[in-house]
N, C-alpha and C positions, 0 to 999 in steps of 0.2 A: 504494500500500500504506500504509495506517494502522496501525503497531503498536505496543503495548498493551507496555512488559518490564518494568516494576518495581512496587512495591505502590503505587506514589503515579501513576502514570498512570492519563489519563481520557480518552472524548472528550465535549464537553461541549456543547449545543446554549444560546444564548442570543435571546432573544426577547423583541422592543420592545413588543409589543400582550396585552391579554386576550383573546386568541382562542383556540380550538381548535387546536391544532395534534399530529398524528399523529406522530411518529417510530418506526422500524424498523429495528434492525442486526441481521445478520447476522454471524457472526465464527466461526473456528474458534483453537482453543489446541492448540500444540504445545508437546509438551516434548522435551527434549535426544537422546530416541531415534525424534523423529519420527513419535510415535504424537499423530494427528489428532482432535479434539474438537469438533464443531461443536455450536453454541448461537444461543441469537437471545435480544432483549430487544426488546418492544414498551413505548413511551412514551408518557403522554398528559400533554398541556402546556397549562393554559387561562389563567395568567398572564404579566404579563411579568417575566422572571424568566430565571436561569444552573439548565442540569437536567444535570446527570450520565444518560448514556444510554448509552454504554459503559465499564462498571466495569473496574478492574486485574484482571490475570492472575492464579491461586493462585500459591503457591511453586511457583519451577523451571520459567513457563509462559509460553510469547510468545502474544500475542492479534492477531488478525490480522482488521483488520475488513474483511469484504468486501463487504457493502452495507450503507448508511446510506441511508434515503428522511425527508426533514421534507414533511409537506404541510399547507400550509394549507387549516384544513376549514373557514371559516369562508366564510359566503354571500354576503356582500360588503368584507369589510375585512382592509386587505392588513398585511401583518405583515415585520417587519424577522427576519431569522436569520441569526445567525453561528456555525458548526462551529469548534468549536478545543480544539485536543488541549492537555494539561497534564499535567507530569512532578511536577506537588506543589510546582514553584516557579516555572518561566518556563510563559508563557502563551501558545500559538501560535495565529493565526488560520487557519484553513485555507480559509473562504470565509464569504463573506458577500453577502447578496441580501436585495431583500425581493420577498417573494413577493403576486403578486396573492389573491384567493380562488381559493380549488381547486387550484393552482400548486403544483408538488414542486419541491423540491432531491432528487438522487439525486447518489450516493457508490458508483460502485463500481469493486473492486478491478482496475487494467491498464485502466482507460477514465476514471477521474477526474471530478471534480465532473459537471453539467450541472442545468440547469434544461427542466420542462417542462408545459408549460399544462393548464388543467381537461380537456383533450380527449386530453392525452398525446401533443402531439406538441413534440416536442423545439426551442426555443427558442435 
């Protein structure tokens, strides 16, 4: 579980190469009575560079990320990716890989990280 409680929380995708790279979260917001919000935010990453890819919660909202996918689109050149959440002052690594071409990082919620090749099968 990845979550998202105060206005300075992030999770944040960083990436060594100028290449194409996709990202995709999933996430729903709850608030205090349990009433359920799901949303998504699709990414697109073509330098090297730190990208904000799951924003903070409104007021009164925990965000709960349930899938994160990074895939590298590029046709042959492989890219360094580090996930890592931040509270607006400590900085946490949650994983890091570099991935070949075509190669996913997936993120999801009660199964955790894995990596898996241009063909999809799990690494």
């Amino acid at each position: 579980m990845i979550l998202l409680t105060t206005a300075a929380d992030r999770v944040q995708v960083v990436t060594d190469a100028a290449v194409p790279v996709g990202v995709h979260a999933s996430f729903v917001d709850i608030d205090g009575a349990n009433l359920i919000t799901a949303d998504r935010k699709n990414t697109a990453i073509t330098t090297a560079t730190t990208t904000d890819v799951v924003l903070n919660p409104g007021a009164g909202l925990v965000r709960n990320v349930i899938v994160l996918t990074v895939r590298n689109a590029h046709a042959s050149t492989p890219v360094g990716v580090t996930v890592r959440h931040t509270d607006g002052t400590t900085v946490v690594e949650l994983q890091k890989v570099t991935l070949p071409a075509g190669w996913l990082l997936q993120y999801a919620d009660e199964e955790g990280f894995r990596v898996l090749d241009a063909t999809g099968k799990l690494q």
